[in-house]
C-alpha positions in Angstrom: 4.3 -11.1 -4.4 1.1 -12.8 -5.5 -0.2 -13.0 -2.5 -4.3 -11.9 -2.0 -4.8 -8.8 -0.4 -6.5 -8.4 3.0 -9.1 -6.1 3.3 -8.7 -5.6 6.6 -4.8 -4.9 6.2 -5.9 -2.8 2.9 -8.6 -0.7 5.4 -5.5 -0.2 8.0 -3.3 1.1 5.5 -5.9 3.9 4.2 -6.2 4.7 7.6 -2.8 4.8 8.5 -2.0 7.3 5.2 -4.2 9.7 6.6 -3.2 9.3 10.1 0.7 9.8 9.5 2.7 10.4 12.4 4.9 13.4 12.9 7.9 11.4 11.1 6.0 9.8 8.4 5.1 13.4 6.9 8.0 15.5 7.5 10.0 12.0 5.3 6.4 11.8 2.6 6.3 15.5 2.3 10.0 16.7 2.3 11.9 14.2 0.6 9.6 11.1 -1.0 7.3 13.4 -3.2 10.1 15.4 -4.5 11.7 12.2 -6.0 11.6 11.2 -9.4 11.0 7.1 -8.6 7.1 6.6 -7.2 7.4 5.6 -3.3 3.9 4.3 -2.1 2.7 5.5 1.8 1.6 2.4 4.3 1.5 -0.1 1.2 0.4 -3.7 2.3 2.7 -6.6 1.2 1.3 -9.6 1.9 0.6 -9.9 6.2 2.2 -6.7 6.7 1.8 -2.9 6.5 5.0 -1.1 5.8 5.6 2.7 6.4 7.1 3.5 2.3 7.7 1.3 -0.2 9.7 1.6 -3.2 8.1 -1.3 -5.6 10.8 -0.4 -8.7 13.8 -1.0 -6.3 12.4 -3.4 -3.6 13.4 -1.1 -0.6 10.9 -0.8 2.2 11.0 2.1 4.8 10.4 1.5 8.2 10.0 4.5 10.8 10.3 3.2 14.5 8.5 4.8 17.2 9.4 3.4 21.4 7.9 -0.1 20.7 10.4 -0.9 18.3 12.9 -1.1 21.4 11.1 -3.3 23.4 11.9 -7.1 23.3 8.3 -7.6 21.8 8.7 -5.8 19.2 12.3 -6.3 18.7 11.3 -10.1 17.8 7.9 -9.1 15.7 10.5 -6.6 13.8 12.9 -9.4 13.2 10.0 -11.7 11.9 8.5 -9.0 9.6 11.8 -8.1 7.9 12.9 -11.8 7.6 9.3 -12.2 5.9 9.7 -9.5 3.8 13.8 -10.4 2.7 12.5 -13.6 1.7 10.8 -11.8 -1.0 13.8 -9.7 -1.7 12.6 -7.5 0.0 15.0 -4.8 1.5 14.3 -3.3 4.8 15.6 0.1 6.3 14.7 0.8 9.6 14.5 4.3 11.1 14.1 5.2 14.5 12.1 8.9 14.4 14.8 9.9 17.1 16.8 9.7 14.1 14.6 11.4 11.8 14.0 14.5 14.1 17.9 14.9 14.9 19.4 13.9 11.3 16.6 14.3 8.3 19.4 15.1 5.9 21.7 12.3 7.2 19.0 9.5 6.9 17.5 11.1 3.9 21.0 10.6 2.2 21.1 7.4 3.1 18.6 6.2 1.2 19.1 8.1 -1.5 22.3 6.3 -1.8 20.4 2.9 -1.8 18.0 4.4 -4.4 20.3 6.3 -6.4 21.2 3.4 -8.8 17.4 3.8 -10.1 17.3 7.6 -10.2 20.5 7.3 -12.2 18.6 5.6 -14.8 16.2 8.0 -15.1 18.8 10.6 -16.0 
């Protein structure tokens, strides 16, 4: 990922960490922070912005609002992850319907995909 930062893209994201949605904080504040691995808020990789980032296990987090469903951004979603695999890059995607209705459920889930780098630090 040696790829030059954007300013503008590095300007977004600051903006974007203090303007967290609903979502965003209730995943940052009750299960991210309390983690023992360092997850990074709205980190730019390369073109894009994405919601967490976990730099030691290559796992992004994505939290999808409405326009996520729509055929736009269906195809700009499928772009953006494809970009981001071809770096190794994996991407979970969370809608916040599923976030509001099953925290525990999608916070499990990726415990389980970080859990083989928390086990090292035991």
């Amino acid at each position: 990922m040696n790829q030059k930062s954007n300013p503008l893209l590095k300007h977004n994201a600051q903006k974007l960490r203090k303007e967290m949605t609903r979502e965003e904080k209730h995943l940052w504040y009750d299960f991210f922070k309390h983690l023992p691995i360092t997850v990074h808020r709205q980190k730019v990789i390369g073109k894009y912005i994405v919601d967490f980032y976990c730099a030691s296990a290559k796992i992004a987090i994505e939290l999808d609002g409405s326009q996520h469903y729509e055929e736009d951004g269906k195809v700009k979603d499928r772009v953006r992850d494809q970009y981001l695999n071809d770096l190794g890059i994996t991407v979970l995607r969370y809608s916040n319907y599923d976030v509001n209705r099953n925290f525990e459920g999608v916070c499990r889930e990726i415990q389980a995909y970080l859990e083989p780098l928390i086990s090292q630090l035991r």
